[in-house]
Steps between C-alpha positions, in 0.01 A plus 500: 500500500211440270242811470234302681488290788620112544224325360215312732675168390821598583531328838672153559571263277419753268581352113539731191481364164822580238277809336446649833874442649577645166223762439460432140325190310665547184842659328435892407404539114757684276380659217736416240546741233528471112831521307671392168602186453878601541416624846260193595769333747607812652192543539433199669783512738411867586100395582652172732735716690221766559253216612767319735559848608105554627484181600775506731404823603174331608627220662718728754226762564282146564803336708502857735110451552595135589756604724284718704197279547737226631618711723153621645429150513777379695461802711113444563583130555727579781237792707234201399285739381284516171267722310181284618691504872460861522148520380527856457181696574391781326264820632369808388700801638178669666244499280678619190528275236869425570624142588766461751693210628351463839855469609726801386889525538641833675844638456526706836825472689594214246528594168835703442548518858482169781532218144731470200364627168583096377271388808247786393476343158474177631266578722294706236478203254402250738231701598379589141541140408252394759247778448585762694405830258513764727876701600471781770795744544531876568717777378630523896608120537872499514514865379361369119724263519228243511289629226831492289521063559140476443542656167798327404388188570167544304704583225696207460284282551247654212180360649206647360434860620098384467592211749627643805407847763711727575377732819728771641452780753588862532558715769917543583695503208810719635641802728357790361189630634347450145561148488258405770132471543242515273452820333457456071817565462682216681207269428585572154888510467538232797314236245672587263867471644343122639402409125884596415581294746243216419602482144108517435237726334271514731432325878171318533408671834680782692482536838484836685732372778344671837241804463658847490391780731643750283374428162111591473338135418327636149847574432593112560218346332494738220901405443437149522218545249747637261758279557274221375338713203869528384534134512740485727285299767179289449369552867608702788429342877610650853753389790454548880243705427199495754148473382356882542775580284453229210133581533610859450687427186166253380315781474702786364541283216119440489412848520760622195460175313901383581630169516449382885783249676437164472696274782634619854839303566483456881693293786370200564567191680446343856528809733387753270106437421291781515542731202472191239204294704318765591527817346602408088209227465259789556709734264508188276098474507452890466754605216632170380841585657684189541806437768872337376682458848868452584713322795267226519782384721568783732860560373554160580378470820245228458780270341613445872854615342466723812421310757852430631612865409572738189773229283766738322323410126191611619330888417469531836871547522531736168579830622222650344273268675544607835145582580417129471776350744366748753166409446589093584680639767195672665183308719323506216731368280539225775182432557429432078810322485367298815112439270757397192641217683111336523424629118779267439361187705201574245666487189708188628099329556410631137780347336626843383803707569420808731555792167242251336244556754552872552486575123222272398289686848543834289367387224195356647340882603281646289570774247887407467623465121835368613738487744894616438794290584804591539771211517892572484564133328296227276444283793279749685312568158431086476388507842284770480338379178355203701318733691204495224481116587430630911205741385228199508599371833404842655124360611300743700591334836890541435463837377293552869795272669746714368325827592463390872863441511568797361250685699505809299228458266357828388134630621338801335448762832095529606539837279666348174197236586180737515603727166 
C-alpha cells in the first residue's frame, strides 16, 4: 500500500481522475542524445524503445498503486467504514510533546501467537489507514515472536518511520537469570535484541515492564537515560508500576539531571478503576506523567462472549490463559458477569454495541493518552473504531448511571483526603 494513508476523499463513490488512477499527468521525458547523421535512425529507434520502456515501467508501478487502493476501497466499503467515520482523535502522551492516536493497537496474545501473520497485516493496515499511529508489543509476547510480525509488517508496508510509534517493554527476555529484570545490562541488550526483531533503529518509547526489586532504581533510570541518549528510544515510560515507585524514579532523575518516564501503561476498564481515576491524574498534575491503559475489555469479558460460558475460540480457553477462566468461574467473576448483562441493556438504549461503550467509558477519564485494543480479526478493529463516535454520548448523568450500576466507583480514604 501507498506510504500514507487513504486519502480523506477516499470514501464512497469515491472518483479519481485518469492522472491520479495513473499517478502521472504526462509521458516521462527522454533525453535524446546527439549522433552523426549515419547513426540518426538508430538513434531514434534506440531513444523510442528506452521511452516505451519508462513509460511502461510507469504505467505498471501506477497500475500496482491502482490495484491496492481498489482493494482498500472495496474492503472499507464492505466494514462501512471511512477515514471521516473513524474521526480519529489525537492526544498528547502526558505532557510531552508527543501525539498519540487516542486509540492504540496492542499485539499481546495476538500477534505471532492467537492471529495469522496475514490477519496481523490486515489488521495493522486497517488500523494505520484510519489513524491509528500508535503499535504496543513487548519482547515477552509470544516469546518475540510478536515483535518479529510487528517488524515485518512495518517493513513491507514502508510507511513513513516519522508517521507511526513504536512502544515496547522490557523486563523477561529469556531463561537465564541475566535475561530478566532491569539491571543496565538487560535494559540495554534486551532493546536491542527487540530492535533486531523490530527491523527498526530505534522504539519511540520503552517500557520497563513491572518494577524490579533487585535492580537499584538509579540503576533503571540511569539505563533508560542511556538507552535514549544512544538513540535507541525517544522516551522511556513504566508498567504496573505503583505510584511511590514512579514518584521514586521522578525524582532520581531530577536530582542527577536524567531523563524521567513519561506514561504508566496500566489496566483499565469496567472493574478495574482505581489506579487510573484516582491515583495517575494526580501523578499526571504533579510530574506530567501521563497513563496508556490496556484490556479496556477485561479479556473479553464485557463483550458478553462469556456470558453463556468460555466458547473454545475464546483466550479464556488458551492454555496459557487459565487464570482468566478461573476468574469467570469464581463469585466475583459471577457477580461482574451478572453487572455485564445490564451494561449491555445500556449500550442497546445508546444505540452502540457493548465494546463501543466500554472503550469509549475509558477514554472519557482524565489523564489517559489512549487506550490499547487488542482484536484477533478486522471486524473487532471496525467495531472498536466506532467507539470514538460513543465518547460524546458519555454526559455527566450516564457516566453517574453507569457508576451506580457498577457500584465500584473509587473514593480517596479520609487519609488520602486530608494530605
Amino acid at each position: 500500500m501507498f506510504a500514507g494513508r487513504v486519502p480523506a476523499t477516499a470514501g464512497k463513490g469515491t472518483k479519481f481522475s485518469m492522472e491520479e488512477l495513473y499517478g502521472f499527468t504526462k509521458k516521462p521525458k527522454v533525453t535524446r542524445g546527439h549522433c552523426a547523421k549515419a547513426d540518426k535512425a538508430g538513434g531514434r529507434k534506440d531513444a523510442k524503445e528506452k521511452e516505451e520502456s519508462v513509460l511502461a515501467s510507469h504505467i505498471l508501478e501506477a497500475a500496482k498503486r491502482v490495484m491496492e487502493r481498489r482493494r482498500l476501497e472495496i474492503y472499507m466499503r464492505e466494514c462501512d467504514v471511512t477515514m471521516e467515520d473513524s474521526g480519529m482523535a489525537y492526544r498528547n502522551l502526558g505532557k510531552s510533546g508527543l501525539r498519540v492516536s487516542c486509540l492504540g493497537l496492542g499485539t499481546w496474545v495476538t500477534f505471532g501467537s492467537q492471529i495469522s501473520d496475514e490477519m496481523a497485516d490486515s489488521v495493522m493496515t486497517l488500523a494505520y489507514d484510519n489513524g491509528i499511529n500508535l503499535f504496543d508489543t513487548a519482547e515477552v509476547y509470544a516469546s518475540g515472536r510478536a515483535e518479529t510480525t510487528l517488524g515485518n509488517i512495518l517493513e513491507k508496508k514502508g510507511w513513513r518511520r516519522s508517521s507511526y510509534v513504536v512502544t515496547t517493554k522490557i523486563y523477561w527476555g529469556g531463561q537465564a537469570e541475566t535475561e530478566r529484570g532491569l539491571s543496565r545490562k538487560h535494559i540495554i541488550e534486551g532493546l536491542r535484541g527487540s530492535l533486531a526483531r523490530l527491523k527498526l533503529d530505534y522504539v519511540d518509547i520503552v517500557f520497563a515492564n513491572r518494577s524490579d526489586v533487585n535492580s537499584p532504581m538509579e540503576e533503571v533510570v540511569r539505563a533508560m537515560t542511556f538507552v535514549i541518549e544512544q538513540g535507541m528510544a525517544m522516551y522511556w515510560g513504566t508498567s504496573r508500576w505503583n505510584v511511590m515507585e514512579i514518584m521514586e524514579a521522578y525524582s532520581i532523575a531530577r536530582q542527577f539531571n536524567l531523563v524521567p518516564p513519561v506514561c504508566e501503561q496500566a489496566e483499565y476498564h469496567f472493574f478495574q478503576r482505581d489506579k487510573v481515576e484516582l491515583h495517575l491524574p494526580e501523578l499526571y498534575h504533579k510530574i506530567g506523567v501521563g497513563a496508556m491503559t490496556w484490556s479496556p475489555l477485561a479479556c473479553g469479558m464485557l463483550t458478553g462472549k462469556y456470558n453463556n460460558g468460555v466458547p473454545q475460540s475464546s483466550r479464556a480457553a488458551i492454555k496459557a490463559h487459565t487464570w482468566l477462566k478461573k476468574r469467570l468461574s469464581s463469585d466475583e467473576g459471577k457477580q461482574q458477569l451478572s453487572k455485564v448483562r445490564e451494561i449491555h441493556l445500556l449500550a442497546d438504549r445508546l444505540g452502540c454495541t457493548p465494546a463501543q461503550l466500554a472503550i469509549a467509558w475509558c477514554l472519557r477519564s482524565e489523564g489517559v493518552s489512549s487506550v490499547l485494543l487488542g482484536v484477533s480479526n478486522t471486524q473487532q478493529l471496525v467495531e472498536n473504531l466506532s467507539s470514538i463516535k460513543v465518547l460524546s454520548q458519555l454526559t455527566p448523568s450516564l457516566i453517574a448511571e453507569m457508576d451506580t450500576l457498577l457500584g465500584n466507583k473509587p473514593r480517596k480514604s479520609k487519609k488520602e483526603a486530608r494530605s
